[in-house]
N, C-alpha and C positions, 0 to 999 in steps of 0.2 A: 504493500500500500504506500511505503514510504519515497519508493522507486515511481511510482504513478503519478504522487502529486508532485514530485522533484521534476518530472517531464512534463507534466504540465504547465508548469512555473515557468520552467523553460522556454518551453514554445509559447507562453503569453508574453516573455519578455523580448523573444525573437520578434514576436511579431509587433512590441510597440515598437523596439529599434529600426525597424521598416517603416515604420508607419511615421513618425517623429517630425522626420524631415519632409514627406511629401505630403502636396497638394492635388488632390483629387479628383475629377470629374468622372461622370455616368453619361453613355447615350446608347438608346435601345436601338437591335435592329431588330431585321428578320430572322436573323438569327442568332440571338442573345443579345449578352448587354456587351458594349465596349467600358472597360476602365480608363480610362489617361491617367497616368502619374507623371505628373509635374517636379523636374529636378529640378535645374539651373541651367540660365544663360539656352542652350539650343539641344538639352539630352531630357528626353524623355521616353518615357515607356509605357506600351498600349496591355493589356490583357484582356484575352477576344479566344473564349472556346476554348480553354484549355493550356493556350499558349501565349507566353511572352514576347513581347518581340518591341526589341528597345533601337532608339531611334541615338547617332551618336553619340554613345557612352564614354565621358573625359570622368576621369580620376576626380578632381579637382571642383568636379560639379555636385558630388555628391558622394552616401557612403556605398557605394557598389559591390562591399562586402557584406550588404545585409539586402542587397535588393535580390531578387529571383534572378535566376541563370535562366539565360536567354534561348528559347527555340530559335529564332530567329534576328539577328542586328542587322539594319539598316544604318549606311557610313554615307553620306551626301558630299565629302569631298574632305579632302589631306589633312587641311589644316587642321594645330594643335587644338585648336579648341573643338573640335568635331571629331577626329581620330585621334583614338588613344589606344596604342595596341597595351596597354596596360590594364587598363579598363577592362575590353576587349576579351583578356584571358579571363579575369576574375568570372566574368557571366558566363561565359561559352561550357556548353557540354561537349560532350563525345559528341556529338550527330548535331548540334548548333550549326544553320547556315548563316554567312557571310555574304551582304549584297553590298557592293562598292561599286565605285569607280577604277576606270583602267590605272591610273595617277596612283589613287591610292595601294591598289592592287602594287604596283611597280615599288612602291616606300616599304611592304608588309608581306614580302616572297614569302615566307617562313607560314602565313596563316594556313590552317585546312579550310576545307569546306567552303571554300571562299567562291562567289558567281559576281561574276561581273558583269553592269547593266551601263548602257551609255543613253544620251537623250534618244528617248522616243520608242526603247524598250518595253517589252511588256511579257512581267512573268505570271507564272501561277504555281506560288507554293504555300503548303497549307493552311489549303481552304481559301488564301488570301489570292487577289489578281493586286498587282503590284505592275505600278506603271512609271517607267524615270523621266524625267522631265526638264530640259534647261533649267538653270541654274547660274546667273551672269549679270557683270556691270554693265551699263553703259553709258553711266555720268562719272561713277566714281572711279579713280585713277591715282595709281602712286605717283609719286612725283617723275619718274621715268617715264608716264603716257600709259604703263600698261596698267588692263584692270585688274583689280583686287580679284576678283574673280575671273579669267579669260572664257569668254563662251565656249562649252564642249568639255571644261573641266570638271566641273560639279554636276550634281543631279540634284531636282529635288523629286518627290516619289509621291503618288498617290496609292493610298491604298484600299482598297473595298474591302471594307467588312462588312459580310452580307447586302444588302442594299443599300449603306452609305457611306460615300467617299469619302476619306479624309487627305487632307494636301500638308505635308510636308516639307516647304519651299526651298529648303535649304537657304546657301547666302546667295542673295539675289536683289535685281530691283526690279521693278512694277515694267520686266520686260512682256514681249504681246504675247509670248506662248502663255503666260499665267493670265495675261488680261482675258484669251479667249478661250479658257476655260468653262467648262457647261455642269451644273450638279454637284456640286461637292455641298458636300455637306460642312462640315469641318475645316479650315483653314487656318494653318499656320505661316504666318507671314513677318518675317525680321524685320528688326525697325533700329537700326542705330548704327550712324555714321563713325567713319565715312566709309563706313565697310558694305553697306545694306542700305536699306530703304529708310527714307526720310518719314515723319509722320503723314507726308502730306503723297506720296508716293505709295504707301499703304492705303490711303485711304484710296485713291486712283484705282488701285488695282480692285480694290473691292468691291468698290461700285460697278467696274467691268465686269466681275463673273458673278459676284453676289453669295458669296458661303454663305448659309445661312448661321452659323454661327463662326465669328470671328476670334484668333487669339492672336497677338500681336506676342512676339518670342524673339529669344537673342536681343531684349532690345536695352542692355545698360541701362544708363543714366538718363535715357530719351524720356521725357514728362508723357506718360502713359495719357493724360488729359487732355492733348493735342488733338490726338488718333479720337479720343470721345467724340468731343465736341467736331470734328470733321462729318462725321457719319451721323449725329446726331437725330437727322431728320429721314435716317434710312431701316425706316422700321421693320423692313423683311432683311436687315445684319443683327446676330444680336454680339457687341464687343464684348467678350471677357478678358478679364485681366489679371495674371497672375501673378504672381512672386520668382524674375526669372531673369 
C-alpha cells in the first residue's frame, strides 16, 4: 500500500511539473479535441488522438525534460531559436518522426527518422495531412541586403487535425502565399522585428485569409495591443494572446 501511494505522489507531482509552466488551449474536431500547449517565444506543442507532436523545440524555451516525448516534431527552419538538436533528443522516441527542412537536415546529419519537406509539400503521417508552406522576408534585411529569412529556406506547415487546419507560419512576413490562404482555422503568425512581421503586417495578413481564431507568437517585446486594436472591428478573427 505504501509502494501505491508513493507512485501516486509521484505521478501527481510529474504531472504538476508539466503542467506549471504551460499555457493551454482546447479546440474540438471531428475527430477529438486538439490541446495547444503554449511554451515560449515560437515552440509549442499540439496533443491530437493519442499523439504528441511539438512544433520547434529550443532548450531555452522551456522544461523539455518534463514535457511528453514526441510522436512527431515539426522544425520550420535552422535557426537557434527554432532548432535545437538538444531539445530535439530529450523528446524523441525510438520510432519519433522528424519533419524539417533541406538547410536544417544539412546542420543535423546525425538525426534518425528525419523526412524532409520543402515549400509546397504535402505529407500524410499519423492521421495528420501536413502541408509546408513558404516561409520568407521581403522588407526585412541584414545590413548586407540579404533577408533574414531567404525564400525557399524555411517552411511554415499546416496541419489538419480532423477537419480543422491549423497554420504554423514559421519566421515570415504577411508574404501572398499566406495572404491567399483559404480555411484555416487556427493561425499562428510572428510579430517582432526586425526578424518577422510588424503589428500592422499581421494584421494584413489576417484580414486576407481570415483564421478564424488568431495567435500572434515569436513576438518579444512587440505591444500585443497594437495587433488588438488593428482587427478590432473584424468580428469573424477572434485575437488571442499568450505569454510567448
Amino acid at each position: 500500500m505504501k509502494h501505491l501511494f508513493y507512485l501516486i505522489f509521484i505521478l501527481f507531482n510529474l504531472n504538476m511539473t508539466y503542467s506549471q509552466d504551460l499555457q493551454t488551449d482546447k479546440l474540438e474536431t471531428n475527430s477529438g479535441e486538439i490541446e495547444i500547449n503554449f511554451v515560449k517565444h515560437a515552440s509549442l506543442f499540439f496533443e491530437f488522438d493519442g499523439k504528441i507532436i511539438h512544433i520547434d523545440p529550443v532548450l531555452r524555451m522551456g522544461n523539455y525534460e518534463n514535457y511528453p516525448k514526441a510522436d512527431l516534431i515539426l522544425i520550420t527552419h535552422h535557426h537557434g531559436d527554432h532548432m535545437d538538436l538538444n531539445a530535439i533528443d530529450l523528446i524523441k522516441k525510438e520510432n519519433t518522426k522528424i519533419i524539417l527542412t533541406k538547410k536544417c537536415h544539412e546542420l543535423s546529419e546525425n538525426l534518425s527518422e528525419v523526412i524532409i519537406m520543402q515549400n509546397g509539400d504535402v505529407l500524410n503521417i499519423n492521421q495528420l495531412e501536413i502541408e509546408a508552406i513558404p516561409a520568407y522576408n521581403m522588407i526585412h534585411k541584414r545590413e548586407s541586403g540579404e533577408p533574414y529569412h531567404p525564400k525557399g529556406e524555411g517552411n511554415g506547415y499546416i496541419i489538419k487535425f480532423g477537419n480543422k487546419k491549423v497554420l504554423v507560419a514559421g519566421d515570415t512576413e504577411n508574404i501572398p502565399e499566406i495572404k491567399e490562404l483559404k480555411n484555416i482555422d487556427i493561425a499562428f503568425l510572428p510579430m517582432n522585428l526586425p526578424y518577422t512581421m510588424t503589428p500592422e503586417m499581421v494584421a494584413d495578413a489576417a484580414k486576407a485569409f481570415r483564421p478564424k481564431v488568431l495567435y500572434p507568437y515569436h513576438y518579444s517585446n512587440t505591444d500585443t495591443s497594437i495587433l488588438i486594436e488593428l482587427l478590432k472591428n473584424e468580428k469573424d478573427i477572434e485575437v488571442r494572446i499568450k505569454k510567448m
